[in-house]
N, C-alpha and C positions, 0 to 999 in steps of 0.2 A: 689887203692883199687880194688879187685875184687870180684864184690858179688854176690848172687844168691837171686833172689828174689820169695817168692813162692808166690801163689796168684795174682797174674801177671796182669792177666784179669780183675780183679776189678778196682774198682774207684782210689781207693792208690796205688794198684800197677803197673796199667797202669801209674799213674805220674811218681812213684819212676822209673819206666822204662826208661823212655824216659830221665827223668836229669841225671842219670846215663851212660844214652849213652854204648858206646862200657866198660865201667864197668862193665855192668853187663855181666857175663861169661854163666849164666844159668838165663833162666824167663819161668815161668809156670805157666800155670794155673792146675786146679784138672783136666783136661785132660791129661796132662805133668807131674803131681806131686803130686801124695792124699797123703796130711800131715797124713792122720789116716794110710799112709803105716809105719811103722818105717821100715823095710828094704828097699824101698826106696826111703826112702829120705834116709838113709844113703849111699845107692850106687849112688847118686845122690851127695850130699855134699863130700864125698870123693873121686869120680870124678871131678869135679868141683874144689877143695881145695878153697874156698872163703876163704878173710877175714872177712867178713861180712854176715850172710843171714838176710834177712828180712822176714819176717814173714807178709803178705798181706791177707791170707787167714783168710775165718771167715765164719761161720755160720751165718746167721745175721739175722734173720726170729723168731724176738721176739715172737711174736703170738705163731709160730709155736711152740717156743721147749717149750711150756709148756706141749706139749705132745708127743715133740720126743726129751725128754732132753738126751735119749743116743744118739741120733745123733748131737746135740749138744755140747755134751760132748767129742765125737765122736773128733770134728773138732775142737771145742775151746779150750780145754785143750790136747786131747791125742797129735794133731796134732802140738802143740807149746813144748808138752814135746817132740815128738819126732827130730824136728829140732834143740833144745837145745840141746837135745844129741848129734845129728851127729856136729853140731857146737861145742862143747866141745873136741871132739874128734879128731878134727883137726885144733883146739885151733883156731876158727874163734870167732866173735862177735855176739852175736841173737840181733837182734833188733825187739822187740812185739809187735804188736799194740792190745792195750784194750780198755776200754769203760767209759765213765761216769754211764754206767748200775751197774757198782761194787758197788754205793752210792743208798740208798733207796730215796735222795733226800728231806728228812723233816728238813736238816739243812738251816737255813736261810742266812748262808755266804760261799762263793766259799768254794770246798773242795781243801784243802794241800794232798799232796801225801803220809803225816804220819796216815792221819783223817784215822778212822776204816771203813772198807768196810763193809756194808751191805745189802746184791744186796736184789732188791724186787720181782726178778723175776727168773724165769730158766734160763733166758738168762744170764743175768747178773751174777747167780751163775758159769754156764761154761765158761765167760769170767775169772770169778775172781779165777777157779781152771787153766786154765791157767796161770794165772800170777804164781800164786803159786809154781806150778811144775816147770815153767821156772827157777824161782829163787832157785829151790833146785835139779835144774840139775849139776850145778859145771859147766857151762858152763857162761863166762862171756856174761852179759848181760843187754840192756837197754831198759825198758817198756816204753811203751808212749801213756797214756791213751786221748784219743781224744772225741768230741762230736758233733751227728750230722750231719757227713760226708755227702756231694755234691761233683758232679761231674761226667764228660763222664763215663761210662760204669758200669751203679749203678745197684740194684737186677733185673735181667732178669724175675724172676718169678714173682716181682710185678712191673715190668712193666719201670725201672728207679728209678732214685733217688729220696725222695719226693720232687726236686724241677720239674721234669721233668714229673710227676705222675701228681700236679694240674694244670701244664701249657696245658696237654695236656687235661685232663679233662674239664678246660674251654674251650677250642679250640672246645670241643664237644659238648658243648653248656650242660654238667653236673652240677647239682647243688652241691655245694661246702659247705660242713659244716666239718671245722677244731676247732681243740683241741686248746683253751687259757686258759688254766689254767697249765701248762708246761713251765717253762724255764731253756733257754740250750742256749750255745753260737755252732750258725751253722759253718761247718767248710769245706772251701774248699780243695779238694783232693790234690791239686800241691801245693797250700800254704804250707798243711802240710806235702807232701814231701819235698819241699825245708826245711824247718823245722828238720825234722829228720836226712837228710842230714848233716844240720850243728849242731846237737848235736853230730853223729855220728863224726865230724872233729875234734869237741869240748875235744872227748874223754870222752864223759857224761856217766854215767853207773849209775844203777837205775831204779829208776820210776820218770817221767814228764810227765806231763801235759801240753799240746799242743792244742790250739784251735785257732780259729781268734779272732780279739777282739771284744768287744759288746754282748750284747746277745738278745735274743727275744722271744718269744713263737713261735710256731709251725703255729698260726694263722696269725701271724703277720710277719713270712718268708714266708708265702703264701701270702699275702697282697705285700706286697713288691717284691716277685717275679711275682705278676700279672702285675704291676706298673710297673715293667720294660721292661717287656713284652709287655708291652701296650694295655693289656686287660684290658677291663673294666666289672670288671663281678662284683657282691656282693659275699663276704666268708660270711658264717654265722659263728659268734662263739660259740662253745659248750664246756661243760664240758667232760675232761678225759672220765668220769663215766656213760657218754652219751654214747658211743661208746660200751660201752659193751664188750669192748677188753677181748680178755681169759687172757694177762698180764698185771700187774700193771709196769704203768712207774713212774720213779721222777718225783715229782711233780717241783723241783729245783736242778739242776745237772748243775750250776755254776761251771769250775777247776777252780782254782788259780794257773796262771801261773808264783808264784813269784819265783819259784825253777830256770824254764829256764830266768827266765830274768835278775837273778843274774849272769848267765854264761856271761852276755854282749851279748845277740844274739840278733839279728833283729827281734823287738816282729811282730806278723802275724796283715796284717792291719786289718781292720772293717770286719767284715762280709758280709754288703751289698756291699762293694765295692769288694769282692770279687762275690758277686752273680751276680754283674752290668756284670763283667768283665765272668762270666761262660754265660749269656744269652744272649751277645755279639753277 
């Protein structure tokens, strides 16, 4: 396989990097590669000739695009139609990653990758126009909606991943009031590249849904990341509605991973034993 990975620098795509090894032919970050270029990334994929690119890059600053939804839009969809294209045009494979943000979250049982999107936010809207465009570029391709993501090299501008955000804020001796009324199964970054990896060998095309197993609130990954930490600090628990967030998150943004598990693949273990194994 020889791929090109964009988004490189982040949490996913620093993993995808690294198990890919001498695979990957090209890795970038939006210093080396702005998906919102469409020319290029096409002088870039056509250089390159991958079989494969992956798609790492993301907007990811929910808050944020409720008021800068063109830059949002910008990078979640313009920037996934235009790697589709250059992928298509020299018959490589897109591999997407999206969001459990597609789901408004008021279903009460894990979402199937048939269930209807209905994002409740900005963000969630330019994840799910990416997927879109992807799928009506003619470019063969497999989406792989995730939730949650952990992992080395998470949002610079807020500071880390939010497993890295309250580890560090205890450390400062910050009082801690997280969100328990949210559940999402948290998801580590290398897990889910190995993961992808082996849909991508599998020959999977589509949309799947990829997470680790178990799930939790948002307060209770901060709990449990304290725990292992071995800090002993009090989380206070608060409502969503507390927070006064400018976006509305799911309240339950459960995937159902039954699609990939029918492939026969190696389901992703517990979530916390993957958090044991990140604060290592």
């Amino acid at each position: 396989m020889r791929a090109l990975v964009a988004g490189a620098t982040g949490q996913l795509g620093r993993a995808l990097v690294e198990r890919l090894g001498d695979r990957a032919v090209l890795a970038a970050g939006r210093d080396g590669l702005d998906v919102r270029d469409a020319e290029a990334v096409h002088r870039a994929v056509s250089s390159a000739r991958p079989d494969v690119v992956f798609n790492a890059s993301a907007y990811n600053n929910v808050d944020g695009a409720e008021t800068q939804i063109a830059e949002a839009l910008e990078v979640n969809a313009a920037g996934p139609r235009n790697l589709a294209r250059a992928a298509r045009d020299v018959g490589a494979l897109l591999v997407h990653v999206s969001t459990d943000y597609v789901f408004d979250g008021l279903k009460d049982k894990p979402y199937a990758e048939d269930d209807c999107p209905r994002p409740g936010n900005a963000y969630g809207v330019s994840k799910l126009a990416g997927e879109m465009l992807v799928a009506e570029s003619g470019s063969a391709f497999l989406t792989v909606r995730t939730s949650g993501l952990f992992g080395a090299g998470g949002n610079r501008v807020k500071g880390g991943s939010f497993v890295e955000r309250i580890v560090a804020k205890a450390r400062r001796g910050e009082a801690l009031r997280v969100v328990a009324d949210q559940v999402f199964s948290p998801t580590y970054a290398p897990d889910l590249a190995v993961a992808i990896l082996a849909l991508v060998d599998a020959g999977a095309r589509g949309i799947f849904h990829v997470t680790n197993s178990g799930s939790c609130t948002w307060h209770g990954l901060a709990v449990e990341a304290l725990r292992l930490a071995r800090i002993d600090v009090k989380v206070e628990e608060i409502r969503a509605r507390d927070l006064l967030a400018p976006a509305r998150r799911p309240p339950h943004s459960i995937l159902s991973k039954a699609r990939y598990d029918r492939l026969g693949l190696k389901p992703l273990r517990v979530w916390s034993d993957a958090l044991a194994e990140f604060l290592a």
